[in-house]
C-alpha positions as CSV (number, residue, x, y, z in Angstrom):
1,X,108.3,117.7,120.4
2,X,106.5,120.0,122.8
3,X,103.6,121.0,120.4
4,X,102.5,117.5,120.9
5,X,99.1,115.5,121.4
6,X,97.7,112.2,121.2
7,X,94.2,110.6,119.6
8,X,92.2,107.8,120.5
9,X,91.9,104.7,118.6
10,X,90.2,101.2,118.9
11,X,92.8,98.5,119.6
12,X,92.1,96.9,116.2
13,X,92.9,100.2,114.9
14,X,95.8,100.8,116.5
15,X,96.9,97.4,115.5
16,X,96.4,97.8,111.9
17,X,98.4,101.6,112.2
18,X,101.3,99.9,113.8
19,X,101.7,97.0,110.9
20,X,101.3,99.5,108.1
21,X,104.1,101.6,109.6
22,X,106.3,98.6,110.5
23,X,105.8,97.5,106.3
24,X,106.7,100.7,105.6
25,X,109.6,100.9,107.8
26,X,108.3,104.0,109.6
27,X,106.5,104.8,112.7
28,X,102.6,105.4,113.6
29,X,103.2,109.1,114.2
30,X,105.0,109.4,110.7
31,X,102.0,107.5,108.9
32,X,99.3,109.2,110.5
33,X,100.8,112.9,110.0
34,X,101.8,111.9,106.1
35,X,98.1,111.0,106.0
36,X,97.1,114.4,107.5
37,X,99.2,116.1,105.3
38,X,98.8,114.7,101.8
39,X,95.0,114.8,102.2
40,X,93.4,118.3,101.4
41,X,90.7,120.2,103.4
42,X,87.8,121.1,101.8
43,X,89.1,124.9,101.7
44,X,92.0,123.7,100.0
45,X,90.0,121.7,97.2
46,X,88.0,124.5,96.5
47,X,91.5,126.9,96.3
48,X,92.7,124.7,94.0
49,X,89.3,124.6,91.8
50,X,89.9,128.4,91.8
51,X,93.1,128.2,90.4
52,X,92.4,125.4,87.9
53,X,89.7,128.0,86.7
54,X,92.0,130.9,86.6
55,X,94.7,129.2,84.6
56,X,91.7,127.4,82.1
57,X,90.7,131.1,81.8
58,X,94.3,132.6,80.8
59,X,95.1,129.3,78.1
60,X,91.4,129.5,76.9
61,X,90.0,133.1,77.3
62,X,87.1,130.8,79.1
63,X,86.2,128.9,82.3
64,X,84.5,125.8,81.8
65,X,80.7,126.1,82.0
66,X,78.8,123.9,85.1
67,X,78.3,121.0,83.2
68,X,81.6,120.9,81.8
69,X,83.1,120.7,85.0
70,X,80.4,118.0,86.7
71,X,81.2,115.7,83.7
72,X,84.7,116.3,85.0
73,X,84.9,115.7,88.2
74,X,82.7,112.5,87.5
75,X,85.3,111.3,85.4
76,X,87.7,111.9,88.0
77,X,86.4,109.8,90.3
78,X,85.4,107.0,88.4
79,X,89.3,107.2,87.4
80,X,89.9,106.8,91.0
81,X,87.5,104.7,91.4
82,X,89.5,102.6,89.4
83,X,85.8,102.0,86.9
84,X,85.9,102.5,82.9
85,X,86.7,105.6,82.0
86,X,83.8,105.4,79.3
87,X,81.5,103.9,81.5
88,X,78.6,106.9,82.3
């Protein structure tokens, strides 16, 4: 643990950290570095965009066009939105 810092949160906040780790039977730091981890940077979105392309390209012989891909990535988050998938 020498490589170690520490961030500043409201009380509430800090409140709200420690019940979600107790639920999960974990601790703060362990919830807040799973949450740092399992969320991508914007670099790596756009790496993995680049590699979605590549492989659509190899199983294709195409890349999607512009369009294609917005009305993808709407769907995609009205999916996580949790809204209709046919809803537009």
């Amino acid at each position: 643990m020498a490589d170690e810092t520490s961030i500043k949160v409201s009380a509430a906040t800090r409140d709200r950290l420690a019940a979600l780790a107790s639920e999960e039977g974990t601790t703060i730091r362990q919830l807040v570095e799973e949450l740092a981890e399992g969320r991508p940077t914007q670099a790596e979105y756009a790496q993995r965009a680049e590699l979605a392309r590549a492989e659509l390209a190899s199983v294709l012989g195409t890349v999607p066009s512009e369009e294609a891909e917005a009305k993808a990535r709407s769907l995609l988050q009205r999916l996580g939105a949790g809204q209709d998938p046919a809803a537009a």
